[in-house]
mmCIF file as gemmi writes it, N, C-alpha and C atoms, coordinates in Angstrom:
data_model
loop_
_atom_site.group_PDB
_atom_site.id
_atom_site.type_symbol
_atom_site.label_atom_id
_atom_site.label_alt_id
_atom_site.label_comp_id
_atom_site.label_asym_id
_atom_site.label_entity_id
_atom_site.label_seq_id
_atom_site.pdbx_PDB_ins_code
_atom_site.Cartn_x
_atom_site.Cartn_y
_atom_site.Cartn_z
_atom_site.occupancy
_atom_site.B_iso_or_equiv
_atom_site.pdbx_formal_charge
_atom_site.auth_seq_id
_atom_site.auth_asym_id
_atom_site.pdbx_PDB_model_num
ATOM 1 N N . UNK Axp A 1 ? 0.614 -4.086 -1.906 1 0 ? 1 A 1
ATOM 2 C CA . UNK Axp A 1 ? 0.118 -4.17 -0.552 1 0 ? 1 A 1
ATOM 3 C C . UNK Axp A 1 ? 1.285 -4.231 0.417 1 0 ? 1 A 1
ATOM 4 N N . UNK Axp A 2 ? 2.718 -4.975 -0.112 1 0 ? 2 A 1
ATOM 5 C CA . UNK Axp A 2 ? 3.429 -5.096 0.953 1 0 ? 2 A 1
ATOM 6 C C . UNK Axp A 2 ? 3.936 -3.414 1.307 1 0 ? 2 A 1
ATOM 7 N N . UNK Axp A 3 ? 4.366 -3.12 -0.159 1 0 ? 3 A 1
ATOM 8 C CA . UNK Axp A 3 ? 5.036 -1.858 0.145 1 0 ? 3 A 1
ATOM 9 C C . UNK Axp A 3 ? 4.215 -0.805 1.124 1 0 ? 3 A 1
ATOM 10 N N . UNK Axp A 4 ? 3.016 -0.954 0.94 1 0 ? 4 A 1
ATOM 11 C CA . UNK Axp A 4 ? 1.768 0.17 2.036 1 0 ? 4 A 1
ATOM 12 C C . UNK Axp A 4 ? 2.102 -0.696 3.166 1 0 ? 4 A 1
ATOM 13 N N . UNK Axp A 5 ? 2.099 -1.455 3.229 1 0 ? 5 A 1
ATOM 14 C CA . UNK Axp A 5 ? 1.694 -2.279 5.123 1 0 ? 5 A 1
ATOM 15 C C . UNK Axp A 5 ? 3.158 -2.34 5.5 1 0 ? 5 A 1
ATOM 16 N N . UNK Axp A 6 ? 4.318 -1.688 5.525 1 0 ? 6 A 1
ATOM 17 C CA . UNK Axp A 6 ? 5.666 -2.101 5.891 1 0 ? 6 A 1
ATOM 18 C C . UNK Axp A 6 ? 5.687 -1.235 7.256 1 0 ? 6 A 1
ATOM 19 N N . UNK Axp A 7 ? 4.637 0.145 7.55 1 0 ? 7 A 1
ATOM 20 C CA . UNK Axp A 7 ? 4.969 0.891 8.265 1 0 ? 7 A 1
ATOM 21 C C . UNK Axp A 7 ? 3.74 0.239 9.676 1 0 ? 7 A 1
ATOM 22 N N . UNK Axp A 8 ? 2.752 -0.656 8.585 1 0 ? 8 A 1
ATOM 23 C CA . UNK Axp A 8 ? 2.03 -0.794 9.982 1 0 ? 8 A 1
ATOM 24 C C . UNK Axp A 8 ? 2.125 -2.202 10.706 1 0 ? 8 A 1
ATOM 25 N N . UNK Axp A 9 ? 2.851 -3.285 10.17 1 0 ? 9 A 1
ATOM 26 C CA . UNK Axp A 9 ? 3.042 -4.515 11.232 1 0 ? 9 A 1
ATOM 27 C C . UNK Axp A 9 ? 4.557 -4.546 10.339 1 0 ? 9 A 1
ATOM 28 N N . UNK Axp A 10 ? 4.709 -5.712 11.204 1 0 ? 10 A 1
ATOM 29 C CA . UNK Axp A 10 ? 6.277 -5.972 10.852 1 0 ? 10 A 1
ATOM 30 C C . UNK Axp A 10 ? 6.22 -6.736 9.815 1 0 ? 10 A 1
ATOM 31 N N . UNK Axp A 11 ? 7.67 -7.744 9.514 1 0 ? 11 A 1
ATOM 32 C CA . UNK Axp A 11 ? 7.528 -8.328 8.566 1 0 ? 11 A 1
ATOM 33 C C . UNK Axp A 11 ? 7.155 -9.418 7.981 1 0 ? 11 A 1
ATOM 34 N N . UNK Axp A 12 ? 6.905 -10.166 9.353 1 0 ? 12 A 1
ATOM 35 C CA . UNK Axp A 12 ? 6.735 -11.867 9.613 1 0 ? 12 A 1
ATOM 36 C C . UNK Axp A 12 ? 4.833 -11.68 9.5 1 0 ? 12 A 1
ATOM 37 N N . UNK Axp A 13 ? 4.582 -10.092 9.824 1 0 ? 13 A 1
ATOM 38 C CA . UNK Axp A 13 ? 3.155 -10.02 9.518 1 0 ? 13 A 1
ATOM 39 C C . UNK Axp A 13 ? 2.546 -9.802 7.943 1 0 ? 13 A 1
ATOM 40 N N . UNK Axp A 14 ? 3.502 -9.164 7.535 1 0 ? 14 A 1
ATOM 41 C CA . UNK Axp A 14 ? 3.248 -9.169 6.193 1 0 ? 14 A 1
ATOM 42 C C . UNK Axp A 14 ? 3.495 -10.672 5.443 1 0 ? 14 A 1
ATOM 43 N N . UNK Axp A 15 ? 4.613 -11.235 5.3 1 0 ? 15 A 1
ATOM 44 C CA . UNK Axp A 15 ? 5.139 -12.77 5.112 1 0 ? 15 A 1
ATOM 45 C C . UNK Axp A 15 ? 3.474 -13.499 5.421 1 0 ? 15 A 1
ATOM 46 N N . UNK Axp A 16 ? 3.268 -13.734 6.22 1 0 ? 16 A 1
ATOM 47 C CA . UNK Axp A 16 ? 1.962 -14.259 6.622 1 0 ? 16 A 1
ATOM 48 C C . UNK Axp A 16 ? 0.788 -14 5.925 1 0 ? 16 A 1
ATOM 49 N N . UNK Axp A 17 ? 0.195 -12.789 5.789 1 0 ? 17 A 1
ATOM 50 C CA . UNK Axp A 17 ? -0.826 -12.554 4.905 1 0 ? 17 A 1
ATOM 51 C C . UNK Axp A 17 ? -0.759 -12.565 3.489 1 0 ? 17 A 1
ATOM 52 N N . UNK Axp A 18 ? 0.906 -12.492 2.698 1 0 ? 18 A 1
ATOM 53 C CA . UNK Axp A 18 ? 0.929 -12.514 1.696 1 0 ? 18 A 1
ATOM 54 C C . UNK Axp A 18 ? 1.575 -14.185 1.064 1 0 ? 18 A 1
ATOM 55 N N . UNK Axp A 19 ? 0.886 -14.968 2.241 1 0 ? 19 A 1
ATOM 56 C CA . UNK Axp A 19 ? 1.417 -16.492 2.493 1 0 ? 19 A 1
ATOM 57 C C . UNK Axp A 19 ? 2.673 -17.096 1.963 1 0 ? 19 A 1
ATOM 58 N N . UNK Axp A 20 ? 3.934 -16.281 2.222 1 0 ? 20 A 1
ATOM 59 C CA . UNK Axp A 20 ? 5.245 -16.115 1.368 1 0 ? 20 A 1
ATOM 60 C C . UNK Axp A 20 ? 5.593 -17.197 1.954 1 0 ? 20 A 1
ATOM 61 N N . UNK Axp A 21 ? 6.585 -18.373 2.228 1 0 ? 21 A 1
ATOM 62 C CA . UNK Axp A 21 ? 6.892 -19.454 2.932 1 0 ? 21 A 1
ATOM 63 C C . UNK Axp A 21 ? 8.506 -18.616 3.957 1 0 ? 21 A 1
ATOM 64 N N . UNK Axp A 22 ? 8.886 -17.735 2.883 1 0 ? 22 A 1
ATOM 65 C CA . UNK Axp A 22 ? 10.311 -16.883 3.692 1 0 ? 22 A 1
ATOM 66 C C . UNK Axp A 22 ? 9.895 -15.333 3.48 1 0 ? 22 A 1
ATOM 67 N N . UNK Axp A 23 ? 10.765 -14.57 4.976 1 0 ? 23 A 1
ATOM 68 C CA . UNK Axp A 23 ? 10.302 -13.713 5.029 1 0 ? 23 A 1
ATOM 69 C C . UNK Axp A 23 ? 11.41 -12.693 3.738 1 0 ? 23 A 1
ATOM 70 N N . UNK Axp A 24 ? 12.486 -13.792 3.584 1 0 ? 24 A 1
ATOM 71 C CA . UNK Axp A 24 ? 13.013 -12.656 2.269 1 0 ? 24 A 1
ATOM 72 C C . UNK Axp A 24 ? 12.654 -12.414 1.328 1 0 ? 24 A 1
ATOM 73 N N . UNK Axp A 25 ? 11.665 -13.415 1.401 1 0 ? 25 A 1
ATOM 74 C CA . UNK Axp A 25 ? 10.776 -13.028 -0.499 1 0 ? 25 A 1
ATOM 75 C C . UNK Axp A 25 ? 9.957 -11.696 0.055 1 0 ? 25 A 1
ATOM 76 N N . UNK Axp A 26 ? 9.472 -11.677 0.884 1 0 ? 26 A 1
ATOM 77 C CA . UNK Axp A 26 ? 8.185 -10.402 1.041 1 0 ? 26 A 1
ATOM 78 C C . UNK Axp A 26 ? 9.45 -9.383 1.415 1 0 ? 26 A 1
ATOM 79 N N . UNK Axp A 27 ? 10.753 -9.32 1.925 1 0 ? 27 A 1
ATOM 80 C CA . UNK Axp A 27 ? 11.027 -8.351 2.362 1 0 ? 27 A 1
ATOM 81 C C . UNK Axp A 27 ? 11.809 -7.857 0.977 1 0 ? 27 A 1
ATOM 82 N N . UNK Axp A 28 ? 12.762 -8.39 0.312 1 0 ? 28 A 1
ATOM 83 C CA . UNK Axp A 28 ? 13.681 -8.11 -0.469 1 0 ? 28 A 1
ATOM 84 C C . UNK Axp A 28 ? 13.128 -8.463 -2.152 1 0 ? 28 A 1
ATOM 85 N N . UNK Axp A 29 ? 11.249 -8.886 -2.166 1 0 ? 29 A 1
ATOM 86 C CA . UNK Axp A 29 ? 10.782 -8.868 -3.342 1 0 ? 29 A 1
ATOM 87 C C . UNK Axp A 29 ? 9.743 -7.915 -3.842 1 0 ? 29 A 1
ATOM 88 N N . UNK Axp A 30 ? 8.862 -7.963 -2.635 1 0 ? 30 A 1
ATOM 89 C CA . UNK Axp A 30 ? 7.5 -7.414 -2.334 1 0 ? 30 A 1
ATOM 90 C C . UNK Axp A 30 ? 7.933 -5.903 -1.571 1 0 ? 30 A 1
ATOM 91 N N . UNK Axp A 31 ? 8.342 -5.578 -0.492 1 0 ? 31 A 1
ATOM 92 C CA . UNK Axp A 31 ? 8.949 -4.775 0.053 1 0 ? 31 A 1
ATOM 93 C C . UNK Axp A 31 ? 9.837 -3.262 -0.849 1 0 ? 31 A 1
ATOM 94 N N . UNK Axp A 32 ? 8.942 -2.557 -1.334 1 0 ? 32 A 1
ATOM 95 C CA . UNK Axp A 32 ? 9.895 -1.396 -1.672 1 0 ? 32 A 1
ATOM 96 C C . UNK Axp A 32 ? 10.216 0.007 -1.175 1 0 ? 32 A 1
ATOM 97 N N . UNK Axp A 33 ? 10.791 0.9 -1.109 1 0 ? 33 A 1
ATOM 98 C CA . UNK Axp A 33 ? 11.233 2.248 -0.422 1 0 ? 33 A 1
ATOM 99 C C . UNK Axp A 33 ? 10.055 2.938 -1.476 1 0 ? 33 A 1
ATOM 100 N N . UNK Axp A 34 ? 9.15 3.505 -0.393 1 0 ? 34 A 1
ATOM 101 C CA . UNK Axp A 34 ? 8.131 4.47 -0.582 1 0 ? 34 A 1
ATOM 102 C C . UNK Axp A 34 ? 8.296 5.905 -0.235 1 0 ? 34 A 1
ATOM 103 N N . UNK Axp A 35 ? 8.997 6.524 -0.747 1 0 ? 35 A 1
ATOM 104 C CA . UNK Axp A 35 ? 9.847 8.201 -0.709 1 0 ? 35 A 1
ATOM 105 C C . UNK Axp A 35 ? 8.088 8.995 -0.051 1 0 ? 35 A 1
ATOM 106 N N . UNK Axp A 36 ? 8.222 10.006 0.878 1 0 ? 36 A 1
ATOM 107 C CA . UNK Axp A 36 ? 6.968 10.713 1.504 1 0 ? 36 A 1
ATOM 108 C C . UNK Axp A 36 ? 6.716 11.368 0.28 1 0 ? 36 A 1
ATOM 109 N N . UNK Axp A 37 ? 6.929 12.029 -0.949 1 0 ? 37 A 1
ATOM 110 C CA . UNK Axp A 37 ? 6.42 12.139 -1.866 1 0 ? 37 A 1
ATOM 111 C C . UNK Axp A 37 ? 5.466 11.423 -2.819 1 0 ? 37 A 1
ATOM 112 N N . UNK Axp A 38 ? 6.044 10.351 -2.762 1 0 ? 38 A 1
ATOM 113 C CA . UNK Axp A 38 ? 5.267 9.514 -3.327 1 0 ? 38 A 1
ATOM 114 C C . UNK Axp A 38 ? 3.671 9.079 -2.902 1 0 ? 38 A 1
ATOM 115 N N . UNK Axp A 39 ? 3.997 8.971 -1.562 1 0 ? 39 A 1
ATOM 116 C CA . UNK Axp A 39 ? 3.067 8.582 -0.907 1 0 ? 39 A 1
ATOM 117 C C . UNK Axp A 39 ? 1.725 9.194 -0.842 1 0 ? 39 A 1
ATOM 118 N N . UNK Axp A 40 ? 2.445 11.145 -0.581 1 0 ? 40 A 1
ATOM 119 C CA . UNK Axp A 40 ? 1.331 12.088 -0.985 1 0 ? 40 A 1
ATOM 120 C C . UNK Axp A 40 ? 0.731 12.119 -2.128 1 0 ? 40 A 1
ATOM 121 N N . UNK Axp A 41 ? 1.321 12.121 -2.9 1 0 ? 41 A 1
ATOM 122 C CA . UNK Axp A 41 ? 1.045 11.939 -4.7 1 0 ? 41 A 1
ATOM 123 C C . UNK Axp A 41 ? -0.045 10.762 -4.782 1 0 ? 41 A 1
ATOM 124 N N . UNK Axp A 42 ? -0.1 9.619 -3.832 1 0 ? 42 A 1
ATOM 125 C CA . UNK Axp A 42 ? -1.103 8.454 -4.949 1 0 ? 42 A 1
ATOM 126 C C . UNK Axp A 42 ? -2.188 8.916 -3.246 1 0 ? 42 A 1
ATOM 127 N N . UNK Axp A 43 ? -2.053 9.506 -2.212 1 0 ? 43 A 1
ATOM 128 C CA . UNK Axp A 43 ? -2.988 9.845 -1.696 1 0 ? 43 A 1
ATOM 129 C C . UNK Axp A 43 ? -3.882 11.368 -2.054 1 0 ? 43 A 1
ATOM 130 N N . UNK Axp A 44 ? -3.06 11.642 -2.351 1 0 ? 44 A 1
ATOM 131 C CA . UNK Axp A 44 ? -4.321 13.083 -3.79 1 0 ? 44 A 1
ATOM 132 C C . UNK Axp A 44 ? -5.02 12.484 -4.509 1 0 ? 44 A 1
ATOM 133 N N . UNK Axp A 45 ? -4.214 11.613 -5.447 1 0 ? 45 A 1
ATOM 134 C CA . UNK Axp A 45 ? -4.603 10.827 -6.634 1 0 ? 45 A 1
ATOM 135 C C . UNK Axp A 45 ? -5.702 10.221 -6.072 1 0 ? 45 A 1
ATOM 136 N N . UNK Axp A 46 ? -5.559 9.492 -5.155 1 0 ? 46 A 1
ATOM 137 C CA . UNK Axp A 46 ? -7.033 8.417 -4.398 1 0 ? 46 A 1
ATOM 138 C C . UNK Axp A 46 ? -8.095 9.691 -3.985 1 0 ? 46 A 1
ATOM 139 N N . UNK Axp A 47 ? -7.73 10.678 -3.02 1 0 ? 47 A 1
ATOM 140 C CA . UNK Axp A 47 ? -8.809 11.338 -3.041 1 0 ? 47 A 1
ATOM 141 C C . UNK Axp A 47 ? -9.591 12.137 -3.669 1 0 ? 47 A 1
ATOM 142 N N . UNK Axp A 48 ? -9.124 12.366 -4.83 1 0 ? 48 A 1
ATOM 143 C CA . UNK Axp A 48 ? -9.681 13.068 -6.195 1 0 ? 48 A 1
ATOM 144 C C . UNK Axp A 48 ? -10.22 11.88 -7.079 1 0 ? 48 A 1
ATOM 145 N N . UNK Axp A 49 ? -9.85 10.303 -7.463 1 0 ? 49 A 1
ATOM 146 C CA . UNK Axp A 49 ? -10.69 9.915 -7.627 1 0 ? 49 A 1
ATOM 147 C C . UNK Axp A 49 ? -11.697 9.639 -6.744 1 0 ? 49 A 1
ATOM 148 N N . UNK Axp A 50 ? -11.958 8.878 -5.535 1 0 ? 50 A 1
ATOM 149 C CA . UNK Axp A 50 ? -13.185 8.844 -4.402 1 0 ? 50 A 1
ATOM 150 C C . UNK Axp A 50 ? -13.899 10.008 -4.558 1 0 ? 50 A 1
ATOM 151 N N . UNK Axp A 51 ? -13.201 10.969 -4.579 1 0 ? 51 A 1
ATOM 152 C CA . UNK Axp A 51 ? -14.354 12.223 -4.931 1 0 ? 51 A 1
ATOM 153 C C . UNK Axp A 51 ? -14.905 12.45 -5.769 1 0 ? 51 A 1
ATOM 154 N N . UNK Axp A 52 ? -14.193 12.086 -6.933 1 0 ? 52 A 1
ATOM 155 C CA . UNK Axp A 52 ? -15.304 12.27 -8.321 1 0 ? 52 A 1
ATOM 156 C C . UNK Axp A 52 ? -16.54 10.945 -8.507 1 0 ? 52 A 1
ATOM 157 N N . UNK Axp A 53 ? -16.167 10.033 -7.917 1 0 ? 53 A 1
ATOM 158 C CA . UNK Axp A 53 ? -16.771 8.992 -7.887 1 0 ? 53 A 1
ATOM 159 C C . UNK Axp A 53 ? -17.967 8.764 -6.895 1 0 ? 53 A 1
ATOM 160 N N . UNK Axp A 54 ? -17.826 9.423 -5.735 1 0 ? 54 A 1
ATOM 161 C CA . UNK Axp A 54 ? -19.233 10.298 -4.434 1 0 ? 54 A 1
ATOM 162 C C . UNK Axp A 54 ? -19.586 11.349 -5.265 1 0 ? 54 A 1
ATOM 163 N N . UNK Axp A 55 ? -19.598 12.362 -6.424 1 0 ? 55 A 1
ATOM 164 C CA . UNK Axp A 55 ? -20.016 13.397 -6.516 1 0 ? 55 A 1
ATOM 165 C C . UNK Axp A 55 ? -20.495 12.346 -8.027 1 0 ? 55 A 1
ATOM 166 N N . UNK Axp A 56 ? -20.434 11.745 -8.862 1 0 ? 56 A 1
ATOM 167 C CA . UNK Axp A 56 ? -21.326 11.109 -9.621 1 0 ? 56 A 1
ATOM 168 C C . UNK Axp A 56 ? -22.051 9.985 -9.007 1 0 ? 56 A 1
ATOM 169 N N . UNK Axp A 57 ? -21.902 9.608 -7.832 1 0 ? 57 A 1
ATOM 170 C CA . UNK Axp A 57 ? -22.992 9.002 -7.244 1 0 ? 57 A 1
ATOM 171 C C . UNK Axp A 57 ? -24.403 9.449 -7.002 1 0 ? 57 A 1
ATOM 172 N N . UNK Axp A 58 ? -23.853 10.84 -6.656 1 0 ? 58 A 1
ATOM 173 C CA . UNK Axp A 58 ? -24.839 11.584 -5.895 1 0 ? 58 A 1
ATOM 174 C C . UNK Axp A 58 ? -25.618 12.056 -7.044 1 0 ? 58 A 1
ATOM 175 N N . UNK Axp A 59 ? -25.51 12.195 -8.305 1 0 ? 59 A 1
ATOM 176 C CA . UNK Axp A 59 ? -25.936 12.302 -9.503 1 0 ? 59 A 1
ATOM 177 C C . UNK Axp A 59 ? -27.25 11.592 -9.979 1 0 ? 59 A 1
């Protein structure tokens, strides 16, 4: 979760929800470099499963 939410609040916001007491544990533990490849890759991956999973719903 930290590594997805780094681009959308800062870090003292993440620290907070992931109730860390310092923000170096969430930044320098939780916190990793997410390459734009990657990113595309597990968002295919998610929408090909969601899709197979609405198309056996609909079943």
């Amino acid at each position: 979760m930290a590594t997805r939410a780094q681009n959308l609040g800062s870090v003292k916001d993440i620290q907070s929800h992931l109730r860390h007491s310092r923000a170096d544990t969430t930044a320098n533990e939780y916190m990793q470099e997410l390459p734009e490849s990657v990113q595309q890759m597990v968002g295919s991956i998610y929408a090909m499963l969601t899709s197979a999973a609405t198309q056996q719903q609909a079943t």
